[in-house]
Jmol script that loads the backbone (N, CA, C; Angstrom):
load data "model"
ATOM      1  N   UNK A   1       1.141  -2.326  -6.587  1.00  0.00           N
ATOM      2  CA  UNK A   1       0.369  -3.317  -7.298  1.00  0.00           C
ATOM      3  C   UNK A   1       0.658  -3.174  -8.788  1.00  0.00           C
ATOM      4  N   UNK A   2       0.824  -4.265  -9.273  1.00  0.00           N
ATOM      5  CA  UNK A   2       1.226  -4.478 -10.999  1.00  0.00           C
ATOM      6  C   UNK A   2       0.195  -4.698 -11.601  1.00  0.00           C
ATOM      7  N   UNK A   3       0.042  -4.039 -12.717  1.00  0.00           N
ATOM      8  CA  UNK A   3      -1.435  -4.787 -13.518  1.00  0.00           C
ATOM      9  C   UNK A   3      -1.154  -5.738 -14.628  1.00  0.00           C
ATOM     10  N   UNK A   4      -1.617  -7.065 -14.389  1.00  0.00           N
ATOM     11  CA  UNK A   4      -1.564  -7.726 -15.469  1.00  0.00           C
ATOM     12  C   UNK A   4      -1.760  -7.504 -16.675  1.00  0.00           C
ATOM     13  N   UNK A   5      -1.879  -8.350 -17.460  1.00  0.00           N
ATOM     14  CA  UNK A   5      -2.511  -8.612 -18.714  1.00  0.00           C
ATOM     15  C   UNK A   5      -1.888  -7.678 -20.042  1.00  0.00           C
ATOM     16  N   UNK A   6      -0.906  -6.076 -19.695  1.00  0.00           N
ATOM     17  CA  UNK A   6      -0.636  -5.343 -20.494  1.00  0.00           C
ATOM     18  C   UNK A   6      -0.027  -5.908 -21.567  1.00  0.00           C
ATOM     19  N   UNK A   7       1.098  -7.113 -21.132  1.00  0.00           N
ATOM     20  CA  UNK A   7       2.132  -7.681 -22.029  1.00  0.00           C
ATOM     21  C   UNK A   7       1.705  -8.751 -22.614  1.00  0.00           C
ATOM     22  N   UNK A   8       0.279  -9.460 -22.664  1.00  0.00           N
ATOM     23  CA  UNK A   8      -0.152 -10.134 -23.477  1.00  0.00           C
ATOM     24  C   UNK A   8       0.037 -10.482 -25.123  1.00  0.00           C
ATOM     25  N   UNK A   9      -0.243 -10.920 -25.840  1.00  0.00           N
ATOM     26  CA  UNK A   9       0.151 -10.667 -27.606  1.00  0.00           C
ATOM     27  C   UNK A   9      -1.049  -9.875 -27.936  1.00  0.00           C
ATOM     28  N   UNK A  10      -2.251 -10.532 -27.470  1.00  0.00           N
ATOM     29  CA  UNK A  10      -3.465  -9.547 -28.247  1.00  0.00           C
ATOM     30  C   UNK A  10      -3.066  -8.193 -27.570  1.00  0.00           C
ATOM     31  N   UNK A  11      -2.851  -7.872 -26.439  1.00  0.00           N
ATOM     32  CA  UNK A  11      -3.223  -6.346 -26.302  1.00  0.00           C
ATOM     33  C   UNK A  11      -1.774  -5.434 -27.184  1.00  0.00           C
ATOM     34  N   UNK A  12      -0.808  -6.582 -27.360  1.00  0.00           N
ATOM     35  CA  UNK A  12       0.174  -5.727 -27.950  1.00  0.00           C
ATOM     36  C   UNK A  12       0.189  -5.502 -29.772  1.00  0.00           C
ATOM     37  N   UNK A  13      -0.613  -6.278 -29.879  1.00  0.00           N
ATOM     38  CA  UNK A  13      -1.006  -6.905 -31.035  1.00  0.00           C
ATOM     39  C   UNK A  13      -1.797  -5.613 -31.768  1.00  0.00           C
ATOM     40  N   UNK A  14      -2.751  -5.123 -30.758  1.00  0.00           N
ATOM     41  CA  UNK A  14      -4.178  -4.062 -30.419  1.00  0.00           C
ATOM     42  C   UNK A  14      -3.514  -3.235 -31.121  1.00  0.00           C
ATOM     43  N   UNK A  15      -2.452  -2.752 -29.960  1.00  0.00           N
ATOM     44  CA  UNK A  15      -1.952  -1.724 -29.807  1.00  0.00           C
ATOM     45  C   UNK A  15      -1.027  -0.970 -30.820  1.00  0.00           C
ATOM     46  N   UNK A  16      -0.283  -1.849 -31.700  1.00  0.00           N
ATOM     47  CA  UNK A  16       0.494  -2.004 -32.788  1.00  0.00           C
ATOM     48  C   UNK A  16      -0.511  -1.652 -33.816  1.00  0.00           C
ATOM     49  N   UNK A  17      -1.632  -2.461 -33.719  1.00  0.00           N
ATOM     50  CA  UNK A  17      -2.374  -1.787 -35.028  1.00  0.00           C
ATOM     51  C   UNK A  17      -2.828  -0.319 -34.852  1.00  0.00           C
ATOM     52  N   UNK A  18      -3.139  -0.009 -33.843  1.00  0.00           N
ATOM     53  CA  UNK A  18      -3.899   0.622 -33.800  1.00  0.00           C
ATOM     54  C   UNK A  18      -3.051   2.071 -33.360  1.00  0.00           C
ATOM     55  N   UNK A  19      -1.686   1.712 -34.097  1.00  0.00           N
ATOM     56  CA  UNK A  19      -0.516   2.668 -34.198  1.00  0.00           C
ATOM     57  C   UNK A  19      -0.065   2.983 -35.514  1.00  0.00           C
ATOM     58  N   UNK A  20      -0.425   1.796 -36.383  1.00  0.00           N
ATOM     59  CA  UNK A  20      -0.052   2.174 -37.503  1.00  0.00           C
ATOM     60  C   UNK A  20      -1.070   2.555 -38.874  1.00  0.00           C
ATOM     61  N   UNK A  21      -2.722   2.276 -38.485  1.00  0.00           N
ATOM     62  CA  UNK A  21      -3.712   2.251 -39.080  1.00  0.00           C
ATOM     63  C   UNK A  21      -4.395   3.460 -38.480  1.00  0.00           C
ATOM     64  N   UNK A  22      -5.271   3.859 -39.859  1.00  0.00           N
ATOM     65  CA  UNK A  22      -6.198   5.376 -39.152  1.00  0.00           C
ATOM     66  C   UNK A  22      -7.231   5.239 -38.822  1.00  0.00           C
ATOM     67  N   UNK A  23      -7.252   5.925 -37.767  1.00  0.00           N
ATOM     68  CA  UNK A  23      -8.517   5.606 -37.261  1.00  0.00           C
ATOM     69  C   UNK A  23      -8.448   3.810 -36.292  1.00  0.00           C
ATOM     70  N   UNK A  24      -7.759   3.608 -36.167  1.00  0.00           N
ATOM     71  CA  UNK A  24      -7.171   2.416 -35.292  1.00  0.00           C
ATOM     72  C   UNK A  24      -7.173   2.715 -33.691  1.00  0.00           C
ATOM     73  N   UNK A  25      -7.724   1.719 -33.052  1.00  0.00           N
ATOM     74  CA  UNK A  25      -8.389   2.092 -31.734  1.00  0.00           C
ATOM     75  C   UNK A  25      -8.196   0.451 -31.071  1.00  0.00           C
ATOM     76  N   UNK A  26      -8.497   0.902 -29.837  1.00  0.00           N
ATOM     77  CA  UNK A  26      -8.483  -0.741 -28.684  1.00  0.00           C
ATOM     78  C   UNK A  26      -9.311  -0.360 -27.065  1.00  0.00           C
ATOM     79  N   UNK A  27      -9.689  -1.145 -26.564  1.00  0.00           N
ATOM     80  CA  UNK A  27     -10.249  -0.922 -25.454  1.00  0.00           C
ATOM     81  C   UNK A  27     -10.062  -2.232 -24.100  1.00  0.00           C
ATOM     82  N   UNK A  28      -9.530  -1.797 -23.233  1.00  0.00           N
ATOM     83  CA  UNK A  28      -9.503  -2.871 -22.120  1.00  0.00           C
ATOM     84  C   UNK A  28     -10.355  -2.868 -21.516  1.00  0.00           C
ATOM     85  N   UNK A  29     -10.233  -4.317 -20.334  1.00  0.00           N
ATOM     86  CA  UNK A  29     -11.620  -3.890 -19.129  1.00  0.00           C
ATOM     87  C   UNK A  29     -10.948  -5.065 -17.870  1.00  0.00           C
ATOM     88  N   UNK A  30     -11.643  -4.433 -17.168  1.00  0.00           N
ATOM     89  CA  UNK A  30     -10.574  -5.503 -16.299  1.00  0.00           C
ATOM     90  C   UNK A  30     -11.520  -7.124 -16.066  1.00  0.00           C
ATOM     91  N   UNK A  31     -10.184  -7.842 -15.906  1.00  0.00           N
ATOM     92  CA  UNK A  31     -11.195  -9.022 -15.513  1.00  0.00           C
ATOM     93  C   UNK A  31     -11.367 -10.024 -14.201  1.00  0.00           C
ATOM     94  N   UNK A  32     -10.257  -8.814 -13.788  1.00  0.00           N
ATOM     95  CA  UNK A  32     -10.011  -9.327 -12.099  1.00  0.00           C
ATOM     96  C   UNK A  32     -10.038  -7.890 -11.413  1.00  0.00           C
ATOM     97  N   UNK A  33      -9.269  -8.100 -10.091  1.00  0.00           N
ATOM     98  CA  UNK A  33      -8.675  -6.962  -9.392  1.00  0.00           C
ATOM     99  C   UNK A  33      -7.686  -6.239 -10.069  1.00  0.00           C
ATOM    100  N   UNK A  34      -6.733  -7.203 -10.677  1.00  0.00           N
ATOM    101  CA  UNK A  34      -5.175  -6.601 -10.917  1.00  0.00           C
ATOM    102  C   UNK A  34      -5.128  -7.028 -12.705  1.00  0.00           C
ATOM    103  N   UNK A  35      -6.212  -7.423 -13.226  1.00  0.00           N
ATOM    104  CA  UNK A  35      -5.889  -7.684 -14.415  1.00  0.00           C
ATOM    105  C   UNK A  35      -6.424  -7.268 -16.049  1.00  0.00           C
ATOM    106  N   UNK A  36      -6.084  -6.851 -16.637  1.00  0.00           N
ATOM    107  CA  UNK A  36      -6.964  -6.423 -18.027  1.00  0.00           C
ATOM    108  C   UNK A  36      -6.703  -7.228 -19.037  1.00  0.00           C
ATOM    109  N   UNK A  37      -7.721  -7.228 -19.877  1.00  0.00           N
ATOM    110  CA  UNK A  37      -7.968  -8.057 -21.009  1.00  0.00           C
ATOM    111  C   UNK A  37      -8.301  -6.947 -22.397  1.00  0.00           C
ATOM    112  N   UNK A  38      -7.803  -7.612 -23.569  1.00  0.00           N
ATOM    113  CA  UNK A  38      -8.861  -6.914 -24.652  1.00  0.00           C
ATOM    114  C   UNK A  38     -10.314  -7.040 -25.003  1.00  0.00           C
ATOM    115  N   UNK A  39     -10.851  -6.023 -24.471  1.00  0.00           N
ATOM    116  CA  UNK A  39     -12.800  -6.117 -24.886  1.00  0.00           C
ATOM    117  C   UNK A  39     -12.833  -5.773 -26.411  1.00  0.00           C
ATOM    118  N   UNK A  40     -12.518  -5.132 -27.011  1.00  0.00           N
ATOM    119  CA  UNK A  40     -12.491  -5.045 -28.524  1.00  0.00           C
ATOM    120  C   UNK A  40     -11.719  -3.729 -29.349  1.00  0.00           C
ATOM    121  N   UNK A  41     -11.692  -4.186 -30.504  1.00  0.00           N
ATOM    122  CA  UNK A  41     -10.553  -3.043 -31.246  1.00  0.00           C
ATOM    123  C   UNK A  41     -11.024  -3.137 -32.959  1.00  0.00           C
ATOM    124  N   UNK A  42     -10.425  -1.922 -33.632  1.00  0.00           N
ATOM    125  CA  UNK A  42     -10.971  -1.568 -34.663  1.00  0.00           C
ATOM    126  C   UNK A  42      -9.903  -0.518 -35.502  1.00  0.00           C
ATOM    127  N   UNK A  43     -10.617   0.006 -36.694  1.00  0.00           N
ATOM    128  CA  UNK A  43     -10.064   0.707 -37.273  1.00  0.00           C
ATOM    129  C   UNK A  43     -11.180   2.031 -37.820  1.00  0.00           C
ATOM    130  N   UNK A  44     -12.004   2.015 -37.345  1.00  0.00           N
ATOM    131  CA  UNK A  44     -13.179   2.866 -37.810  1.00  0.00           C
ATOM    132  C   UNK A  44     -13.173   3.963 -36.866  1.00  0.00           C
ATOM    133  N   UNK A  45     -12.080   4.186 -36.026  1.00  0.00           N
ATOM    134  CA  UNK A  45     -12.212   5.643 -35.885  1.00  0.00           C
ATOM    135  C   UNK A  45     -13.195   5.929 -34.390  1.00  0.00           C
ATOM    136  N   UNK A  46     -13.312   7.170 -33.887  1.00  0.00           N
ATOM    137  CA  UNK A  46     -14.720   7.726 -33.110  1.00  0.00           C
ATOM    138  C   UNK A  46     -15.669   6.757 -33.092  1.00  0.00           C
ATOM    139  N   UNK A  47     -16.635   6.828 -34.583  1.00  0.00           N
ATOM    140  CA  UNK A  47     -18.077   6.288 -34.584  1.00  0.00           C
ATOM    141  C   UNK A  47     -17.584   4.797 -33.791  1.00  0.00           C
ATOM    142  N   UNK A  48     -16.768   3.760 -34.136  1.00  0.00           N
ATOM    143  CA  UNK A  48     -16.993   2.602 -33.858  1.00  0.00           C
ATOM    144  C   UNK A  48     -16.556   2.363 -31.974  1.00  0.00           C
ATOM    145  N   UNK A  49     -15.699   3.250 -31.464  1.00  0.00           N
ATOM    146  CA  UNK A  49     -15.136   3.673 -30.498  1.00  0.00           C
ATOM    147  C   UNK A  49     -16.138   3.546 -29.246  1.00  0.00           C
ATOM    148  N   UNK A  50     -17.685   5.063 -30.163  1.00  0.00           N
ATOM    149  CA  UNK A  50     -19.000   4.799 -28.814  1.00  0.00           C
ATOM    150  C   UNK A  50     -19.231   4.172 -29.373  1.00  0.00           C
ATOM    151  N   UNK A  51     -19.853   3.157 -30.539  1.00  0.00           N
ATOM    152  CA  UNK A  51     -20.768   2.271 -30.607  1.00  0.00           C
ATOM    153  C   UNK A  51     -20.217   0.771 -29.645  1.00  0.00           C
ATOM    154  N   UNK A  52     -19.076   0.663 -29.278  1.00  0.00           N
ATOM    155  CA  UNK A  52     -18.391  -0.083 -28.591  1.00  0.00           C
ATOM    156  C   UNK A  52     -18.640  -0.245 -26.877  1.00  0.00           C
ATOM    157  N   UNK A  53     -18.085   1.042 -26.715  1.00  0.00           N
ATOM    158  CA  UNK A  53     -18.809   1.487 -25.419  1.00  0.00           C
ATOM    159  C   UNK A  53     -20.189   1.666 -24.764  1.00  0.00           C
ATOM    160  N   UNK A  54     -21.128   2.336 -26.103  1.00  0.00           N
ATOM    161  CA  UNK A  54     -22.986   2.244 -25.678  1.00  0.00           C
ATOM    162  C   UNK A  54     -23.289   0.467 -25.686  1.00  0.00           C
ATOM    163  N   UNK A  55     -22.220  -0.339 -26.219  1.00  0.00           N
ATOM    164  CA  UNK A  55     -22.974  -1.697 -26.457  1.00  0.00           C
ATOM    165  C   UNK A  55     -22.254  -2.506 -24.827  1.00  0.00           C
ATOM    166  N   UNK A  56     -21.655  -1.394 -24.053  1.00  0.00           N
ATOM    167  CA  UNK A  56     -20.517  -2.238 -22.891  1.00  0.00           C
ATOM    168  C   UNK A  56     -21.898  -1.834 -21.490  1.00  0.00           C
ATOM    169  N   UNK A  57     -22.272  -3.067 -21.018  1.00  0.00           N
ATOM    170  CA  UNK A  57     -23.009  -3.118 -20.033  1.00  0.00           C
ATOM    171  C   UNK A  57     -22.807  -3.072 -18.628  1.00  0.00           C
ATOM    172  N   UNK A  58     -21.175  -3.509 -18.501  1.00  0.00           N
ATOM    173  CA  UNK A  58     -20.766  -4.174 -17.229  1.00  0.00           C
ATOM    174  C   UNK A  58     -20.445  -2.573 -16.449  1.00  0.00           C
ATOM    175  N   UNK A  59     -19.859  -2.675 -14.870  1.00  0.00           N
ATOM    176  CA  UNK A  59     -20.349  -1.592 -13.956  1.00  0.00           C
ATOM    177  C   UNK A  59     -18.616  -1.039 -14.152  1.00  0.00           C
ATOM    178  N   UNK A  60     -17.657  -2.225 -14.630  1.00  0.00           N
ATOM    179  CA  UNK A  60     -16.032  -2.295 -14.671  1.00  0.00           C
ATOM    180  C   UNK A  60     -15.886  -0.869 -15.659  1.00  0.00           C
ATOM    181  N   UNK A  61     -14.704   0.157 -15.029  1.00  0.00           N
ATOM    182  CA  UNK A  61     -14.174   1.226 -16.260  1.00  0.00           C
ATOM    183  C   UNK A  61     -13.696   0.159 -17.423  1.00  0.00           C
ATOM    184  N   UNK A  62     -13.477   1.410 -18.185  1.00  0.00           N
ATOM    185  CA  UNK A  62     -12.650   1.026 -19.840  1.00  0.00           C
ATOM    186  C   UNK A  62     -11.565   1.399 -20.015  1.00  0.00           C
ATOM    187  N   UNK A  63     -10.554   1.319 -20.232  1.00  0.00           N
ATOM    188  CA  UNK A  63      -9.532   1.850 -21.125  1.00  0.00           C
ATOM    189  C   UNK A  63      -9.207   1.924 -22.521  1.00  0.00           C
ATOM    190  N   UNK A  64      -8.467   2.769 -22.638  1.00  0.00           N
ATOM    191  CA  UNK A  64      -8.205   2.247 -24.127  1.00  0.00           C
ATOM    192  C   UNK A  64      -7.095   3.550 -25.070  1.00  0.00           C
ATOM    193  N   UNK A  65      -7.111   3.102 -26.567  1.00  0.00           N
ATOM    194  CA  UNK A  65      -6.460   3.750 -26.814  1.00  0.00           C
ATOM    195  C   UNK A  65      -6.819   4.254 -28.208  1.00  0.00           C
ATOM    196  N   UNK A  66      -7.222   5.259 -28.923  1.00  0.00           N
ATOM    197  CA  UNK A  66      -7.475   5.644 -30.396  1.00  0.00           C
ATOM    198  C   UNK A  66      -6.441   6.423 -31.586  1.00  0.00           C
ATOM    199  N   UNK A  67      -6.107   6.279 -32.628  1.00  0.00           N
ATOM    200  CA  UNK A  67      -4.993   6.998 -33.153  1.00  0.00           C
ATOM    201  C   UNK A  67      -6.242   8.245 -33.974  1.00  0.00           C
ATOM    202  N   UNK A  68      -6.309   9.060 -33.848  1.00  0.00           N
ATOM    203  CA  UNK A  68      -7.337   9.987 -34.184  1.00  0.00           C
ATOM    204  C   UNK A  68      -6.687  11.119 -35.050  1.00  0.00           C
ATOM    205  N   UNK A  69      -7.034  11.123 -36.480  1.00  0.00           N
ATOM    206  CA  UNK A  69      -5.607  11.940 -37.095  1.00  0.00           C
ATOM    207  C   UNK A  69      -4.102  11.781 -37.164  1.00  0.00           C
ATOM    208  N   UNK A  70      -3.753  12.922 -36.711  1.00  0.00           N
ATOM    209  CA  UNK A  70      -2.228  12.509 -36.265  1.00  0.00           C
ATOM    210  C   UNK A  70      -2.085  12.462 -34.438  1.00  0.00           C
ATOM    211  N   UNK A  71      -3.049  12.516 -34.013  1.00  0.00           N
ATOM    212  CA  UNK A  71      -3.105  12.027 -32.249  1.00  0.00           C
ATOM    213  C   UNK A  71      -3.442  11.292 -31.962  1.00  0.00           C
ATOM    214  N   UNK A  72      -2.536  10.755 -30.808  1.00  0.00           N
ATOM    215  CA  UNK A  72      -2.758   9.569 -29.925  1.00  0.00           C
ATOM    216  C   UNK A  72      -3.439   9.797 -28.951  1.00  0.00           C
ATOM    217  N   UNK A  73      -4.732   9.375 -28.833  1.00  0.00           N
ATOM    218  CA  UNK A  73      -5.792   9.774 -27.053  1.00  0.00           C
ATOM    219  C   UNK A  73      -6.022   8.630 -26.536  1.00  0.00           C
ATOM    220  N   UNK A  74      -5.512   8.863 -25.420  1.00  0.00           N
ATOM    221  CA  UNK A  74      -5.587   7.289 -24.087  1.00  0.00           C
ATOM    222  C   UNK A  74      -7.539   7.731 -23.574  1.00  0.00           C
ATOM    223  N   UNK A  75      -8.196   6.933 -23.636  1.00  0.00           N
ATOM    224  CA  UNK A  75      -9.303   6.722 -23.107  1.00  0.00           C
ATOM    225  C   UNK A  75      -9.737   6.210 -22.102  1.00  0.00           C
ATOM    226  N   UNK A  76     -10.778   7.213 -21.037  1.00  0.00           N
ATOM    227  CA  UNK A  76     -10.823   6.461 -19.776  1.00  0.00           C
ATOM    228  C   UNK A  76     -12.808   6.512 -19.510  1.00  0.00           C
ATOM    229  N   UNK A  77     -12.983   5.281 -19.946  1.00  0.00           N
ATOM    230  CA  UNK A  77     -14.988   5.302 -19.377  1.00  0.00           C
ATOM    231  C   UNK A  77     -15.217   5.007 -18.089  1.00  0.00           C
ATOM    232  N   UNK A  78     -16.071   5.682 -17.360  1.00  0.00           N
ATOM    233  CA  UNK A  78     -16.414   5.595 -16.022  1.00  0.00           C
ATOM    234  C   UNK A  78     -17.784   5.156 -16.253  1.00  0.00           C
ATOM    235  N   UNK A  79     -18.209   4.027 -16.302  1.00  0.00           N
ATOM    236  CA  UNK A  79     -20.034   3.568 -16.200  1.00  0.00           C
ATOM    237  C   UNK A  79     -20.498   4.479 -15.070  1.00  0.00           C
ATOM    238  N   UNK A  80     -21.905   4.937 -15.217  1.00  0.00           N
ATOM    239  CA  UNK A  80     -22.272   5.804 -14.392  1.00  0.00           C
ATOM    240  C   UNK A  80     -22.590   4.987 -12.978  1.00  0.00           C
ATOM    241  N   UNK A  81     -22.799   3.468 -13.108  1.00  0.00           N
ATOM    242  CA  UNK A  81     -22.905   2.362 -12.015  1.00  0.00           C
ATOM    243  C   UNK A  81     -21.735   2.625 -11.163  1.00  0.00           C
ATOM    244  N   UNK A  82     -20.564   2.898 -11.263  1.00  0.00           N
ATOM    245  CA  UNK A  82     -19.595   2.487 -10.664  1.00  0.00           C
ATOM    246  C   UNK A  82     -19.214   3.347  -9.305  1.00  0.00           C
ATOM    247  N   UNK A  83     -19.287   2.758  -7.931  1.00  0.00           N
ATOM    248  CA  UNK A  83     -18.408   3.145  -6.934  1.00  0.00           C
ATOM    249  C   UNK A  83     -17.407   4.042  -7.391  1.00  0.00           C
ATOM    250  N   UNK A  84     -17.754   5.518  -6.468  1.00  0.00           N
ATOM    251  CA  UNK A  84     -16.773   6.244  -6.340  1.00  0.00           C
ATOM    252  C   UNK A  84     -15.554   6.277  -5.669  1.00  0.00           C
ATOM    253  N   UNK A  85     -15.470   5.154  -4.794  1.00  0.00           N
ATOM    254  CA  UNK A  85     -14.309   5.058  -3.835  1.00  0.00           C
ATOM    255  C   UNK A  85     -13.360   3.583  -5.278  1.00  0.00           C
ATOM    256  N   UNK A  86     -14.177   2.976  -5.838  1.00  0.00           N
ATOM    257  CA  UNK A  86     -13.386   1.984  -7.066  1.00  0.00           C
ATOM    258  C   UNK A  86     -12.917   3.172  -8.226  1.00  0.00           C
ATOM    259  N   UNK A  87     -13.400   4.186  -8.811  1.00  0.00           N
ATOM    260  CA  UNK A  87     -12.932   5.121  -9.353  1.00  0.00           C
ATOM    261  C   UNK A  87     -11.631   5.708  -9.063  1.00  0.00           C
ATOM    262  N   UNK A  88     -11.506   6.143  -7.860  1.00  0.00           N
ATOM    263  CA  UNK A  88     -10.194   6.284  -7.661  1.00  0.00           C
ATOM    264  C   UNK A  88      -8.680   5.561  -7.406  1.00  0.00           C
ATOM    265  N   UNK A  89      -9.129   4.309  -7.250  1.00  0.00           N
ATOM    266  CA  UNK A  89      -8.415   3.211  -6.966  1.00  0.00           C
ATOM    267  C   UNK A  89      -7.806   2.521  -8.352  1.00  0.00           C
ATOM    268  N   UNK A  90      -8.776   2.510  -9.117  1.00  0.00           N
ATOM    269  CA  UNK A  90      -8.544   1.644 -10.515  1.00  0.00           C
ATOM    270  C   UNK A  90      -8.113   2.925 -11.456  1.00  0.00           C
ATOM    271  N   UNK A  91      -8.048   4.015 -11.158  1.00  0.00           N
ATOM    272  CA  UNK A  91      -7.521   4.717 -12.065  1.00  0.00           C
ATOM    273  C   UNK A  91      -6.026   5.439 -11.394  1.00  0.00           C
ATOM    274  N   UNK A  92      -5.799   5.523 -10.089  1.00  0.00           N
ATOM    275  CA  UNK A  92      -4.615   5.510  -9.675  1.00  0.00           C
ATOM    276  C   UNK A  92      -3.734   4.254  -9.793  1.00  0.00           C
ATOM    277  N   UNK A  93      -4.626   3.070  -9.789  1.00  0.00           N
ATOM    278  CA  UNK A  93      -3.629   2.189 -10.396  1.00  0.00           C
ATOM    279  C   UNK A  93      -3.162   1.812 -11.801  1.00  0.00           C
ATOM    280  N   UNK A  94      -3.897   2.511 -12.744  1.00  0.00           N
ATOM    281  CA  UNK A  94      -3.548   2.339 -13.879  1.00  0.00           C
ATOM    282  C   UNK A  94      -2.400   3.954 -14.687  1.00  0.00           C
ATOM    283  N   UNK A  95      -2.914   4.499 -13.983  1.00  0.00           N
ATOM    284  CA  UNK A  95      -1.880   5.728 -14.501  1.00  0.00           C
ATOM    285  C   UNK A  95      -0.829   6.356 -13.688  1.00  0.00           C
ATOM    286  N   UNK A  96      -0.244   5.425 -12.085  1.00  0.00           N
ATOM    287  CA  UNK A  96       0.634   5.378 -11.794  1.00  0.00           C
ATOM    288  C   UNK A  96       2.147   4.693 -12.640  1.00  0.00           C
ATOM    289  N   UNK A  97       3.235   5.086 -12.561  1.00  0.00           N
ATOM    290  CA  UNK A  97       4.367   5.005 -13.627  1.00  0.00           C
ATOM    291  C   UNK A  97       5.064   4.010 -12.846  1.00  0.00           C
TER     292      UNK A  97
END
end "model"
wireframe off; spacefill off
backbone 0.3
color backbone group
């Protein structure tokens, strides 16, 4: 299974900034079975990162990505709502190569 939505302009768009700016960050969510979208992105670092996530209601994981210093950390939110048998599924499909 392929996941949509990666090669979009906004998410590459996200992703670019948030490669070359500090504290530059992005977050997906899915909006189907097979597909992700951009839920929101920034440059403020950590703080704006959870305030992003405490404001995300839906039961769907997150992804995402933060430039934190000089490191790059891939981000993965599990809502505490969410099916444990969808946990393993949506995250083997996203970090399979």
């Amino acid at each position: 299974m392929s996941l949509n939505g990666l090669d979009h302009p906004t998410v590459i768009e996200a992703y670019q900034t948030a490669l070359t700016e500090a504290g530059g960050w992005f977050l997906l969510r899915y909006v189907s079975r097979d597909e992700v979208a951009l839920l929101e992105r920034g440059t403020g670092g950590v703080p704006d990162v959870r305030n992003a996530i405490e404001g995300y209601e839906e039961t769907s994981p997150l992804y995402g990505f933060l430039q934190y210093r000089r490191r790059k950390v891939v981000l993965s939110y599990l809502p505490d709502g969410m099916s444990r048998l969808l946990q393993g599924a949506r995250l083997s499909s996203v970090l399979r190569p």
